[in-house]
Every structure is written in C-alpha cells, then in structure tokens.
MIBABA-838301 format. One record per atom (N, C-alpha, C): residue number from 1; chain; atom name; x, y, z. Coordinates in nm, 2 decimals, always signed. Atoms other than C-alpha are relative to their C-alpha. Layout:
// residues N
    k  c   a    east   north      up
  NUM  A  CA       X       Y       Z
...
// end
This chain:
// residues 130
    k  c   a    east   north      up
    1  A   N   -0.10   -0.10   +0.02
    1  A  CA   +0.70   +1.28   +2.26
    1  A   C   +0.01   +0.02   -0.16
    2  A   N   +0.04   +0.01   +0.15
    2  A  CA   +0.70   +1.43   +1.92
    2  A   C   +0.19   +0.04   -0.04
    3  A   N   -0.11   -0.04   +0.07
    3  A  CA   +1.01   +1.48   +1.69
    3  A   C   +0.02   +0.13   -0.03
    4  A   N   -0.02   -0.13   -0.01
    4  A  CA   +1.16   +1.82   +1.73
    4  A   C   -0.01   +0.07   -0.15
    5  A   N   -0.02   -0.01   +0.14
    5  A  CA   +1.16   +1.84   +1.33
    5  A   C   -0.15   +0.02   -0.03
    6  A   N   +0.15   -0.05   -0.01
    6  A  CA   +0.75   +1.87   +1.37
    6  A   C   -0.05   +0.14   +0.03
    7  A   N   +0.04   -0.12   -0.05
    7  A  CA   +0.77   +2.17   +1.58
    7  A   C   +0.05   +0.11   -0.07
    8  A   N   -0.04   -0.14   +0.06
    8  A  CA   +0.97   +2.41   +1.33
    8  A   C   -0.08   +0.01   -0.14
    9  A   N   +0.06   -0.05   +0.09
    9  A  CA   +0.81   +2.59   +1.08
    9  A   C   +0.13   +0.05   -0.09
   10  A   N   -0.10   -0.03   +0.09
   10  A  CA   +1.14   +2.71   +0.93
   10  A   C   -0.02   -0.10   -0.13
   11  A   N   -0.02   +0.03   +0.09
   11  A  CA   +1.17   +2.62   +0.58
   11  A   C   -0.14   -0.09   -0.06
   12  A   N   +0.11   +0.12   +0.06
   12  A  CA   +0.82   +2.47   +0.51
   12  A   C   -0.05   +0.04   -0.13
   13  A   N   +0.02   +0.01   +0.12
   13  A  CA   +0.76   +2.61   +0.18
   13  A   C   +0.09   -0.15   -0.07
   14  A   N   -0.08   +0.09   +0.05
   14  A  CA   +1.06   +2.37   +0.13
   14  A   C   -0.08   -0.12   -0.03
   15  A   N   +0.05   +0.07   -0.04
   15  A  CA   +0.92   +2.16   +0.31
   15  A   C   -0.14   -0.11   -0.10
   16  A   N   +0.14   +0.10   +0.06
   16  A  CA   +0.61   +2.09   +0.11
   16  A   C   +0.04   -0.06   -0.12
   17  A   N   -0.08   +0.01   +0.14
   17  A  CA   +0.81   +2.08   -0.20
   17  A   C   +0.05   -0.19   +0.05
   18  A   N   -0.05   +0.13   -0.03
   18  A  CA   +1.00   +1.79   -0.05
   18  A   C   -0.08   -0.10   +0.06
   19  A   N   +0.11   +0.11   -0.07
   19  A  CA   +0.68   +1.61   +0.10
   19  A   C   -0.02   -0.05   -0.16
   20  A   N   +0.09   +0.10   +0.10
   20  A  CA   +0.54   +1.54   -0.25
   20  A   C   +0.04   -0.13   -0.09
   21  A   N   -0.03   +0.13   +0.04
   21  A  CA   +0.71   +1.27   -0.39
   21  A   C   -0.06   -0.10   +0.14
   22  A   N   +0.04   +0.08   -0.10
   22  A  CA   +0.63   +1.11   -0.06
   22  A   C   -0.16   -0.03   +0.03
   23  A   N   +0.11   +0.04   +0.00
   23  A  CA   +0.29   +1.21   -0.10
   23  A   C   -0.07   -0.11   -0.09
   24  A   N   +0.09   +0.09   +0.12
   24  A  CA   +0.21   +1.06   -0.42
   24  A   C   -0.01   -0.14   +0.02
   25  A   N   -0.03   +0.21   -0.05
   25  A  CA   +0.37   +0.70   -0.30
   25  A   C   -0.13   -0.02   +0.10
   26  A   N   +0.16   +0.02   -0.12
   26  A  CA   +0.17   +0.74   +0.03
   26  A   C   -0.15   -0.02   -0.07
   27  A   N   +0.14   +0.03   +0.02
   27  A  CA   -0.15   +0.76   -0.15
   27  A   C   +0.00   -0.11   -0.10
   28  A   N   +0.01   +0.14   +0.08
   28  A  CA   -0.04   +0.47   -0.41
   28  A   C   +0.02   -0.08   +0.06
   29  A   N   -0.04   +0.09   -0.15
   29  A  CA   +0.10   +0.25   -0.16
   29  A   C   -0.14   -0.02   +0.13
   30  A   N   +0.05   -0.01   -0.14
   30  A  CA   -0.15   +0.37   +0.12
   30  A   C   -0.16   -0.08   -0.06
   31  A   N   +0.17   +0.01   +0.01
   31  A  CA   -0.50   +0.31   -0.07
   31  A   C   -0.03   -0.16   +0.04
   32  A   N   +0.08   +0.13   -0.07
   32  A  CA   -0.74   -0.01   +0.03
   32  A   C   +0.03   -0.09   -0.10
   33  A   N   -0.02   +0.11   +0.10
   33  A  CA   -0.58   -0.27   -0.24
   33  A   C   +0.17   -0.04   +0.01
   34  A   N   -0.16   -0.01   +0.02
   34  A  CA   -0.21   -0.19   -0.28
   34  A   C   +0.07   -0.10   +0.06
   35  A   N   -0.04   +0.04   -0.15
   35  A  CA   -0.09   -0.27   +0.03
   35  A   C   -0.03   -0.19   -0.03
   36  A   N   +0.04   +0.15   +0.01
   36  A  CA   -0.28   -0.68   -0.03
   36  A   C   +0.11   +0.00   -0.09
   37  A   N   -0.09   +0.05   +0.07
   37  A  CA   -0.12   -0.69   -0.37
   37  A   C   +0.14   -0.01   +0.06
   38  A   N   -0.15   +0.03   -0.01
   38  A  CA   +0.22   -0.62   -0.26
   38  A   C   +0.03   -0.10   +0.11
   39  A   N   -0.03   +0.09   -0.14
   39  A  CA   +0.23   -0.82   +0.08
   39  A   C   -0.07   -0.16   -0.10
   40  A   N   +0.06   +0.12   +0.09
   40  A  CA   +0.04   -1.12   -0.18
   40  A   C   +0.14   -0.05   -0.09
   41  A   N   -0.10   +0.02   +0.12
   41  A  CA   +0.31   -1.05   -0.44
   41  A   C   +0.15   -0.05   +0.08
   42  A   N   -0.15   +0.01   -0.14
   42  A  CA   +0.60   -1.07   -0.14
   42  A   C   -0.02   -0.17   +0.02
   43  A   N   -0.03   +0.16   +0.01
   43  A  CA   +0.51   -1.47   -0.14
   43  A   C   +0.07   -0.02   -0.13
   44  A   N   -0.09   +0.06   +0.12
   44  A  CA   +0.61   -1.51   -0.54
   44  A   C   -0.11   +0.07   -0.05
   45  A   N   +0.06   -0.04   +0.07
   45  A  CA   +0.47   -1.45   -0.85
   45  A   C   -0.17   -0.05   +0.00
   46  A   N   +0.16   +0.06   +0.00
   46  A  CA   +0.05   -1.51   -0.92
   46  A   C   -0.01   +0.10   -0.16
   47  A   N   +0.10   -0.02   +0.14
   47  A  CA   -0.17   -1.50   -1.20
   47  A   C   -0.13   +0.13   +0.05
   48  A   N   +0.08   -0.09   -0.03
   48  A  CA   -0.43   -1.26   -1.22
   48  A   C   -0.14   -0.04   +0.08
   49  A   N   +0.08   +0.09   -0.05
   49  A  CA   -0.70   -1.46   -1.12
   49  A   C   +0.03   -0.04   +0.14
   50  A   N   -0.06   +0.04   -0.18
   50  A  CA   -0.51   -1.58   -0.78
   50  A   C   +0.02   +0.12   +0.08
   51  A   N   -0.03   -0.10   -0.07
   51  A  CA   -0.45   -1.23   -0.71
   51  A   C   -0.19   +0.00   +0.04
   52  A   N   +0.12   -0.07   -0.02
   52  A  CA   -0.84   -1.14   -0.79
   52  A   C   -0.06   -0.09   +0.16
   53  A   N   +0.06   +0.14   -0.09
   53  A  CA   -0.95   -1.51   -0.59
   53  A   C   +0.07   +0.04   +0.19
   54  A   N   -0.07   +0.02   -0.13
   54  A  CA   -0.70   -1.41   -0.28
   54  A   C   -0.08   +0.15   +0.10
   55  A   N   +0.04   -0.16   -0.07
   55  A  CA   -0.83   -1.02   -0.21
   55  A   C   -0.10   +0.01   -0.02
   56  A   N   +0.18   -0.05   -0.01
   56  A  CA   -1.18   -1.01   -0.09
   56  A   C   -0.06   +0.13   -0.04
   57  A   N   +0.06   -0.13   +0.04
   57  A  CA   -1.41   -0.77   -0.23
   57  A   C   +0.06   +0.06   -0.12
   58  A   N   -0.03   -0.10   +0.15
   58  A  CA   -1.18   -0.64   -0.55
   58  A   C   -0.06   -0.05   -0.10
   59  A   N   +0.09   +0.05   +0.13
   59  A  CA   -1.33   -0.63   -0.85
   59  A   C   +0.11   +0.00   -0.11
   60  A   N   -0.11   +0.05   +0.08
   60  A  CA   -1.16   -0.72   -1.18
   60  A   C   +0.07   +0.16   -0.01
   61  A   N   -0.08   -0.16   +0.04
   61  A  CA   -1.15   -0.29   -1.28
   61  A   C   +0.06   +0.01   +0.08
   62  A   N   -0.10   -0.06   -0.10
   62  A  CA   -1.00   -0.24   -0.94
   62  A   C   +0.11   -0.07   +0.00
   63  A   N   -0.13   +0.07   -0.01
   63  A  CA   -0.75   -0.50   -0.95
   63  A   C   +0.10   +0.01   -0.13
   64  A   N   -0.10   -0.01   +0.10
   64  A  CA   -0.62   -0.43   -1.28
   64  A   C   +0.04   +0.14   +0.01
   65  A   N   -0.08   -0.12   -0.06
   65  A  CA   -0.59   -0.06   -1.17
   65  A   C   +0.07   +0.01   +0.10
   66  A   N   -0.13   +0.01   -0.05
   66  A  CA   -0.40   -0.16   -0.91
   66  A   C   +0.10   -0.05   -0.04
   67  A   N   -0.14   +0.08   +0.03
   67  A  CA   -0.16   -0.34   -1.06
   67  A   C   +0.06   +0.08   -0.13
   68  A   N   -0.02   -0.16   +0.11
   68  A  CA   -0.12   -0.08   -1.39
   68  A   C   +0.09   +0.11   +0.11
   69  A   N   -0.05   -0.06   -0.07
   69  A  CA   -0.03   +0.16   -1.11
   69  A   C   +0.13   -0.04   +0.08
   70  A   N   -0.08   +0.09   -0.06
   70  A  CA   +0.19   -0.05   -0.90
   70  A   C   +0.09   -0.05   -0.10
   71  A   N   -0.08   +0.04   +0.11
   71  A  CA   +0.35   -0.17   -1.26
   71  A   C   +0.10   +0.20   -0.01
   72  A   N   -0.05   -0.16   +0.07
   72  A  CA   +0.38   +0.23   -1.36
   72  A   C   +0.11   +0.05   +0.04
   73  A   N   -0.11   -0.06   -0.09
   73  A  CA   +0.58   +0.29   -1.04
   73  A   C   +0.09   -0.08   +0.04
   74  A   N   -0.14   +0.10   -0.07
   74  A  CA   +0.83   +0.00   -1.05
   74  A   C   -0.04   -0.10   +0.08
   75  A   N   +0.00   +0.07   -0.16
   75  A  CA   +0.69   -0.20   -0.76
   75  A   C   -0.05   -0.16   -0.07
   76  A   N   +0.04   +0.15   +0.01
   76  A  CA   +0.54   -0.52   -1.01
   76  A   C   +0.04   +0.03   -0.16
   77  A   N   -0.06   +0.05   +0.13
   77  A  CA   +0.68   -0.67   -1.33
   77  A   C   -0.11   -0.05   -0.02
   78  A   N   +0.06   +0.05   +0.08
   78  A  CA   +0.40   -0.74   -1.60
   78  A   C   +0.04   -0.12   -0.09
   79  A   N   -0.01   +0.04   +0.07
   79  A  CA   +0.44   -1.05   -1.78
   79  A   C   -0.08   -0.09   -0.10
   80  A   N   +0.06   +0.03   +0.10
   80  A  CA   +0.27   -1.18   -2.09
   80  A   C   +0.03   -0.12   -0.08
   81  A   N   -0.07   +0.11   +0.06
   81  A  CA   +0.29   -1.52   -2.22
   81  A   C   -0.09   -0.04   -0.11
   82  A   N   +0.06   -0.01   +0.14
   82  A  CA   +0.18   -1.62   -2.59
   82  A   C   -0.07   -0.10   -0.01
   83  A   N   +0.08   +0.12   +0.01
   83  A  CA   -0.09   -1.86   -2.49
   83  A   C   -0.15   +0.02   -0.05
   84  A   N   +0.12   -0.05   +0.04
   84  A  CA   -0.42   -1.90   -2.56
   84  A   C   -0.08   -0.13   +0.12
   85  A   N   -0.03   -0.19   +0.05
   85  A  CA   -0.56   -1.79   -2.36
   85  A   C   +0.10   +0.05   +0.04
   86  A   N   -0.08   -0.09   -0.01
   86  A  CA   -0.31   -1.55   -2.28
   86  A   C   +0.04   -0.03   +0.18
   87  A   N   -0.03   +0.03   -0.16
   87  A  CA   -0.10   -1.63   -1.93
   87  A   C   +0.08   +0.13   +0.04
   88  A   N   -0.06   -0.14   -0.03
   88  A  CA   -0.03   -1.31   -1.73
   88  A   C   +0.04   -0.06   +0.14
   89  A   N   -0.01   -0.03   -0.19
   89  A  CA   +0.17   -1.30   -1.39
   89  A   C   +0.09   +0.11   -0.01
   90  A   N   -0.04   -0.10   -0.07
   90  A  CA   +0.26   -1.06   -1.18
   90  A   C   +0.15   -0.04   +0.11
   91  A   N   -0.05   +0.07   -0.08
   91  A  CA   +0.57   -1.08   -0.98
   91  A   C   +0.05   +0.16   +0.05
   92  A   N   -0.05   -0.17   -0.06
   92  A  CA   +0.72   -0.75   -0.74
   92  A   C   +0.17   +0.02   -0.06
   93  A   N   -0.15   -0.02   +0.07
   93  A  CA   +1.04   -0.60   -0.90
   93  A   C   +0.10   -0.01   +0.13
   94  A   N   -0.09   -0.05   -0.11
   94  A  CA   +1.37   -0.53   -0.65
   94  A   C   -0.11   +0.10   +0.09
   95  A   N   +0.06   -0.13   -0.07
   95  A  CA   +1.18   -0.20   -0.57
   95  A   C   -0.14   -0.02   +0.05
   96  A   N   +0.08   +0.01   -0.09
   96  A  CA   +0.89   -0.38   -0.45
   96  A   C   +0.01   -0.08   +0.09
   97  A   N   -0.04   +0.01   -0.14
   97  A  CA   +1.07   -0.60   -0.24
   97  A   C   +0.02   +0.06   +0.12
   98  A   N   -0.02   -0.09   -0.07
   98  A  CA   +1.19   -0.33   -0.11
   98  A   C   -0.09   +0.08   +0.11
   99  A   N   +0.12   -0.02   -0.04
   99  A  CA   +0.85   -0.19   -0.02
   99  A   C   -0.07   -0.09   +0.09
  100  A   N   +0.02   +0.08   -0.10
  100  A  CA   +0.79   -0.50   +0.17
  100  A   C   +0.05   +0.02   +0.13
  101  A   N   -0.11   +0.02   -0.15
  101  A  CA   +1.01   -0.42   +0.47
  101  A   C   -0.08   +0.11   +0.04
  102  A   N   +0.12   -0.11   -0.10
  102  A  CA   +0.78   -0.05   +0.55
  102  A   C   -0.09   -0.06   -0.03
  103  A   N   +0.15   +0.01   -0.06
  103  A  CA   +0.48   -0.22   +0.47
  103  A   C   -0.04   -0.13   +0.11
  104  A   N   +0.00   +0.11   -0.16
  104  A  CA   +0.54   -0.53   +0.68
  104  A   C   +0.05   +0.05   +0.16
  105  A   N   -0.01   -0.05   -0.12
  105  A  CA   +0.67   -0.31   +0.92
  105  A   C   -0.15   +0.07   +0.09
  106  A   N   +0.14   -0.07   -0.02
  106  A  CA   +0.35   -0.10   +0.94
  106  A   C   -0.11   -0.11   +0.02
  107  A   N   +0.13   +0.10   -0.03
  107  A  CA   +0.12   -0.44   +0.95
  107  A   C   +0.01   -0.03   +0.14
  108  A   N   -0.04   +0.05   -0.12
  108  A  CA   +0.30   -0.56   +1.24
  108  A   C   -0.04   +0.13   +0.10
  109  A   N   +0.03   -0.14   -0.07
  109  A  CA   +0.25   -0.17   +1.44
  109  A   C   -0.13   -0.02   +0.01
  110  A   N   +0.14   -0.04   +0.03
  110  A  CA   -0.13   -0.18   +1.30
  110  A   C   -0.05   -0.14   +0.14
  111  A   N   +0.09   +0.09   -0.05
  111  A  CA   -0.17   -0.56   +1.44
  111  A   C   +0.02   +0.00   +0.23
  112  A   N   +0.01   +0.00   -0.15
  112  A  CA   +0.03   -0.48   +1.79
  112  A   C   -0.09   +0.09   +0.03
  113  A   N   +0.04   -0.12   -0.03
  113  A  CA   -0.16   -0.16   +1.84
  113  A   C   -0.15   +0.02   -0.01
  114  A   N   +0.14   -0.02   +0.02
  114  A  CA   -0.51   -0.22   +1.73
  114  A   C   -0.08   +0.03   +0.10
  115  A   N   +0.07   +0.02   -0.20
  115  A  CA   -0.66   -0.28   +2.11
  115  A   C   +0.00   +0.16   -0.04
  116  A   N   -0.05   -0.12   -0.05
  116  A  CA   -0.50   +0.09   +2.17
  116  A   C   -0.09   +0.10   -0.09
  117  A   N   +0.09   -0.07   +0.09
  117  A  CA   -0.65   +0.25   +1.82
  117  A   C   -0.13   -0.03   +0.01
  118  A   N   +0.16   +0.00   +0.00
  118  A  CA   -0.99   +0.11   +1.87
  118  A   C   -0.05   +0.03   +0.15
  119  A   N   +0.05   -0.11   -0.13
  119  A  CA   -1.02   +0.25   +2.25
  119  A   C   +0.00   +0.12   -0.04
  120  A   N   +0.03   -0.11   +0.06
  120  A  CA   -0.91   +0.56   +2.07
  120  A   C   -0.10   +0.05   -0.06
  121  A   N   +0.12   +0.00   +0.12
  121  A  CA   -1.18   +0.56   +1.83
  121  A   C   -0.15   +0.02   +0.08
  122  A   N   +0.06   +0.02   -0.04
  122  A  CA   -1.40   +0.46   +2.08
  122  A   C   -0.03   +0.13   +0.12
  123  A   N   +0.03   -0.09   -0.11
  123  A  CA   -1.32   +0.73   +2.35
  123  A   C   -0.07   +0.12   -0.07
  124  A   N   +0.00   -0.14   +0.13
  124  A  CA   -1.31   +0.99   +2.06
  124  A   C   -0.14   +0.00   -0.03
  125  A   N   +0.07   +0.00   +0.00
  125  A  CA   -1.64   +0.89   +1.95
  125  A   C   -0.15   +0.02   +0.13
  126  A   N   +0.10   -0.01   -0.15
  126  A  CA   -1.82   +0.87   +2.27
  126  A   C   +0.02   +0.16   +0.02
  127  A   N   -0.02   -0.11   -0.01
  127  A  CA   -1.67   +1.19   +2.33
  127  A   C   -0.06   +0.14   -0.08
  128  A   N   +0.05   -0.09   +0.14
  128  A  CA   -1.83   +1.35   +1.99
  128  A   C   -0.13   -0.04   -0.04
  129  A   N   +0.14   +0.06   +0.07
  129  A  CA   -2.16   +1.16   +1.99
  129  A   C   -0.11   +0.11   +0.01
  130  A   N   +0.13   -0.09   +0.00
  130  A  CA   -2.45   +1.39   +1.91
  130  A   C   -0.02   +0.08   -0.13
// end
C-alpha cells in the first residue's frame, strides 16, 4: 500500500524545492563508504588508519573524502594532535549520532529483507534476460 502523499501531484514544483536538502544528504549519507564510516564511528572515536584497516576496499583518497565530507556536514569532529607524527581521530558529532538511529535502522530492514530483494532481482532479471 503506498502513502496517499505519493499519489498527489498537487504542489510538486514545491515539492521538489523541499526534496533537495534531502537529496543532497541522501547521496552523502547514501554513497558506498559513508554509511561504514558512520556505523564504525558509532563505536567511538578511531584513527585514520583503523578507519582505512576496518573498511575493505577504500583507498586512502576515498577515505579521506569521505571523511572531509562527512566533517563538512557536521556528522564527524576532526581532531589534530601536535605529534610527530601527527595523531588524527575521528569521532561522530551529536548530529552524527543522530544519523545512527536511520542508518541502523535501514541496516537492520536491508539484513531482514535481503532473501525478498534478491528473489526480486532475480525474478526481474530472469524476466529481462536477452
């Protein structure tokens, strides 16, 4: 059953107006990295290195663009210590705690539901093969 707020077209110039703050999160939040760091950072603070060592496959440039971005928008505190060499951790602000609760919500959905989405995938495909 869909939410009756799907089916009206009234007001959607508004509409789109008021989607894009949501977009922009959605695609910082949504992309293939984010999502690790913050659910990583949701245990405590790490070093950069424990972040790189914990998330298979990122590379240093990607992981430091995620975390720049994820800094930019509030969600992780930068911190800089006067060593040598130089000790950096990461730790999530309020507003990325916060962000913990939809994206733990959404892991848990992904992990009950996967069975469901990959028969999906699977009918879908079978259905489109050629």
């Amino acid at each position: 059953m869909k939410p009756s707020h799907l089916n009206s077209t009234a007001g959607a110039s508004h509409d789109h107006e008021a989607c894009r703050p949501i977009h922009e999160i959605l695609n910082l939040v949504g992309d293939k990295w984010s999502v690790q760091v913050v659910r990583l950072l949701g245990q405590g603070t790490m070093r950069f290195n424990e972040l790189r060592h914990a998330i298979e496959g990122i590379s240093q440039k990607m992981l430091t663009t995620t975390l720049r971005n994820l800094e930019r928008n509030g969600f992780v505190t930068r911190t800089v210590y006067p060593t040598i060499p130089p000790k950096v951790e990461y730790t999530l602000t309020d507003l990325g705690s916060e962000l913990l609760v939809p994206v733990t919500a959404l892991a848990k959905w992904v992990d009950a539901n996967r069975d469901r989405i990959d028969e999906a995938r699977a009918r879908f495909d079978a259905q489109n093969a050629g």
